[in-house]
C-alpha positions in Angstrom: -13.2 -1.6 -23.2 -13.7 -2.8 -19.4 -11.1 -4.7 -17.8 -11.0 -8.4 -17.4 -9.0 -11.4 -15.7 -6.2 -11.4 -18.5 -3.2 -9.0 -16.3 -5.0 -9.0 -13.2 -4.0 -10.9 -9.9 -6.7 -12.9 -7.8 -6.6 -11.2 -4.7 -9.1 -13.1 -2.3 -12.9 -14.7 -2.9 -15.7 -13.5 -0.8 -19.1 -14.3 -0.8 -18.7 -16.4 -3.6 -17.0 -13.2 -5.7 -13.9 -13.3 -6.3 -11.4 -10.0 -6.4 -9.3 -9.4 -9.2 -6.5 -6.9 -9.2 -5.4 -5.2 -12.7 -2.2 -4.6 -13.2 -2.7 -1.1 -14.1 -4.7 -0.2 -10.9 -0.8 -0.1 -9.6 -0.8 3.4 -11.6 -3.1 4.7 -8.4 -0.9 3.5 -6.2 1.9 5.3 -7.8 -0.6 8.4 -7.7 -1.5 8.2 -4.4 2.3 7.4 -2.5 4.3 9.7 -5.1 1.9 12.2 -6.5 0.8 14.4 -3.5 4.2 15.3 -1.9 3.7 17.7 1.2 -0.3 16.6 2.2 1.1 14.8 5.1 4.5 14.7 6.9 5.4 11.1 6.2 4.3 9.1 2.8 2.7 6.3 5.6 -0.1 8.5 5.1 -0.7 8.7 1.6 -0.9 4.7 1.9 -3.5 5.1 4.4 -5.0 7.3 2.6 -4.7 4.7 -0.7 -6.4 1.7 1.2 -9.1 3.9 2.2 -9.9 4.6 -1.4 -9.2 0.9 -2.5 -11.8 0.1 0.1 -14.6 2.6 -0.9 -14.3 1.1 -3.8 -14.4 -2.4 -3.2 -17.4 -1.8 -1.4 -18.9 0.1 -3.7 -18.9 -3.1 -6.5 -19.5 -5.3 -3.8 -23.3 -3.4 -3.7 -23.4 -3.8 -7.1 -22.6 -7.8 -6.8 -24.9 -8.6 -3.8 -27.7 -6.5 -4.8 -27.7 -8.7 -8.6 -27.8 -11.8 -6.7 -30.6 -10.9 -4.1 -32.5 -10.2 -7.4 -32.0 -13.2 -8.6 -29.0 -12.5 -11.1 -25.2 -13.6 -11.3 -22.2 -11.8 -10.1 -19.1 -13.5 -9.1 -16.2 -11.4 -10.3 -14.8 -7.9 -9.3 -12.1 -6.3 -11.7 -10.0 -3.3 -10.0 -8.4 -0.8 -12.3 -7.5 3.0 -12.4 -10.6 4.2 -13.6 -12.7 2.4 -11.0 -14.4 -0.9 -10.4 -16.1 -3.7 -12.7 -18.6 -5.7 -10.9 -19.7 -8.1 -13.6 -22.8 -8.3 -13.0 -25.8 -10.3 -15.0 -29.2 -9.0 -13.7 -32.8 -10.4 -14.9 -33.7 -8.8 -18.3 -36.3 -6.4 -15.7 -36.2 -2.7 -15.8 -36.9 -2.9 -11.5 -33.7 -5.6 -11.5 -31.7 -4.0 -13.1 -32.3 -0.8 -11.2 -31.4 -2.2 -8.0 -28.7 -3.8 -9.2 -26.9 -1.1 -10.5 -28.5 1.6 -7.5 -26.8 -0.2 -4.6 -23.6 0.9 -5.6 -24.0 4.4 -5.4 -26.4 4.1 -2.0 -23.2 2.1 -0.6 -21.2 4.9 -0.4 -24.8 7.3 0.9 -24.2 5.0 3.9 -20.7 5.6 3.8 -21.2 9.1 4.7 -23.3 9.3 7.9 -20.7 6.2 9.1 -17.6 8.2 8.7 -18.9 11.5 10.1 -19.9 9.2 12.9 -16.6 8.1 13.2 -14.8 11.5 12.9 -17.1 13.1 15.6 -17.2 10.2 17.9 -13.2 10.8 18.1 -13.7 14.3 18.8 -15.8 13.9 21.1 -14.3 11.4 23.0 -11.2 12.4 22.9 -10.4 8.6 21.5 -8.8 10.1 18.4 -4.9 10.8 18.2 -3.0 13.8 18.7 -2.2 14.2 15.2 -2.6 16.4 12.0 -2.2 13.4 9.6 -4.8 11.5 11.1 -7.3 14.4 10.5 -6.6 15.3 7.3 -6.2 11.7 6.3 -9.9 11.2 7.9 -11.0 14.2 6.1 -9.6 12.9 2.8 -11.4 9.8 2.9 -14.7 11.4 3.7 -14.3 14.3 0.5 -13.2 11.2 -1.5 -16.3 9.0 -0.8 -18.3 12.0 -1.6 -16.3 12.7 -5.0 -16.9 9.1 -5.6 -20.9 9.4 -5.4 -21.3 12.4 -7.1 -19.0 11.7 -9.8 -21.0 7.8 -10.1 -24.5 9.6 -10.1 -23.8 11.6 -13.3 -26.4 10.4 -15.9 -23.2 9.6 -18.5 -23.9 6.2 -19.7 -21.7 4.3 -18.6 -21.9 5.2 -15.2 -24.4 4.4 -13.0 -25.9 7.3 -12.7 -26.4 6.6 -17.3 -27.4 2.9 -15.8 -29.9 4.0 -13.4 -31.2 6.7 -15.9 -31.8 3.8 -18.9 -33.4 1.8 -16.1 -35.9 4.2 -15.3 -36.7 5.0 -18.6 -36.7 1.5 -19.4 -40.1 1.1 -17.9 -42.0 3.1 -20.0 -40.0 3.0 -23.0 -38.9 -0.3 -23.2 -35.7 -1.6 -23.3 -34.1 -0.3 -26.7 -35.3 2.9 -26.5 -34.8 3.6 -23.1 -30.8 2.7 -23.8 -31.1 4.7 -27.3 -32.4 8.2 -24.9 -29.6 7.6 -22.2 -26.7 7.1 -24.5 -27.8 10.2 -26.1 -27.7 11.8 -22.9 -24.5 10.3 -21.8 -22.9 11.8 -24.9 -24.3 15.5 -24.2 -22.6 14.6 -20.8 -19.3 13.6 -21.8 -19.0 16.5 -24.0 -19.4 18.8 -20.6 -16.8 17.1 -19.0 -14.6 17.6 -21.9 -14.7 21.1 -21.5 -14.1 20.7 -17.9 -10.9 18.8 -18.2 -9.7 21.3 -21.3 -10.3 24.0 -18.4 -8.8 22.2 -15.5 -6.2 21.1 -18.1 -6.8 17.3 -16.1 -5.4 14.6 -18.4 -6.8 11.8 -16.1 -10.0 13.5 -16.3 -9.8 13.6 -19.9 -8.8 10.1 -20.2 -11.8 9.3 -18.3 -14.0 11.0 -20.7 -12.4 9.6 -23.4 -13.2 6.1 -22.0 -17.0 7.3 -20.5 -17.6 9.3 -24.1 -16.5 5.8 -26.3 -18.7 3.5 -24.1 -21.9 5.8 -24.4 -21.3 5.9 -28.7 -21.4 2.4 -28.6 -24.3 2.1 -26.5 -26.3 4.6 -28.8 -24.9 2.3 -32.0 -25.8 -0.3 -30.8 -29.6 0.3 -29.5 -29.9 2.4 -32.8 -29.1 -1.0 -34.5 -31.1 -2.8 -32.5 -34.1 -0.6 -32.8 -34.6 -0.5 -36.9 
């Protein structure tokens, strides 16, 4: 079940899209300013570190939201919670639409990664950069996490958008049911790996996730099973 408006705060409109806030997304922030003791020598770090994750994310949906409307779709609400973002988006029924739609988010955060190395070696190499260990691992943090982010998006696990962007593709040659029918299935395959994963890294957050991921794709395949007798 996605989050929606009901216990989230507004937190500013842009673009026409307005920013909501769930109230659990404050279970990351807990993470992030209490959870990872000794990375830095002062916790102002760690929030550094949180807003530069809260921002990779916000851009992320963002893509997702600007791309459905330059297709000619609706997208006027972002939904912030611990397992991500929720850009609500409503794309044209069209395999290439939809495509887009859900593609810019991951490519977001593919530009992401040339702009921050930018960043880190332009301070280097200007000397522009402070004299301080924080600041580097913090820039380093933000970097591996907008990589984690991509990777972990592109996995064809419906519903991720790497399962989106998978069904999309498909879509155009098998049609709209089926195509959701084969990447469900393959979501499911998917969320079974990472269930392993997180018995082996003993990760409850990554086998919440996976819960949540698994759930969503067995609906989907339901559902376009349904559909398609």
């Amino acid at each position: 079940m996605l989050p929606t408006q009901k216990g989230s705060v507004r937190l500013f409109r842009f673009a026409g899209i307005s920013v909501w806030l769930h109230w659990s997304w404050g279970l990351i922030a807990l993470w992030a300013l209490t959870g990872r003791q000794g990375m830095y020598s002062t916790p102002l770090w760690n929030l550094v570190e949180y807003i530069g994750l809260f921002t990779i994310v916000l851009l992320h949906e963002f893509g997702h939201s600007l791309s459905c409307r330059q297709v000619g779709g609706q997208s006027d609400e972002i939904v912030l919670w611990p397992l991500g973002g929720v850009a609500y988006v409503n794309a044209p029924q069209r395999p290439g639409a939809q495509l887009w739609s859900i593609a810019a988010g991951p490519l977001v955060n593919v530009v992401l990664i040339p702009v921050l190395m930018a960043i880190d070696l332009g301070l280097r190499v200007t000397g522009l950069g402070p004299d301080s260990v924080d600041f580097w691992v913090c820039l380093a943090s933000i970097q591996y996490i907008n990589i984690a982010l991509l990777i972990f998006n592109i996995l064809p696990i419906y519903p991720l958008d790497g399962g989106q962007i998978l069904r999309s593709l498909l879509w155009f040659k098998f049609g709209l049911i089926r195509s959701l029918l084969f990447a469900s299935a393959v979501g499911l395959v998917g969320a079974a790996g990472l269930i392993a994963l997180a018995l082996y890294w003993r990760s409850l957050w990554l086998g919440m996730l996976v819960a949540f991921l698994g759930s969503n794709s067995w609906r989907a395949f339901q559902a376009a099973r349904s559909a398609g007798r």
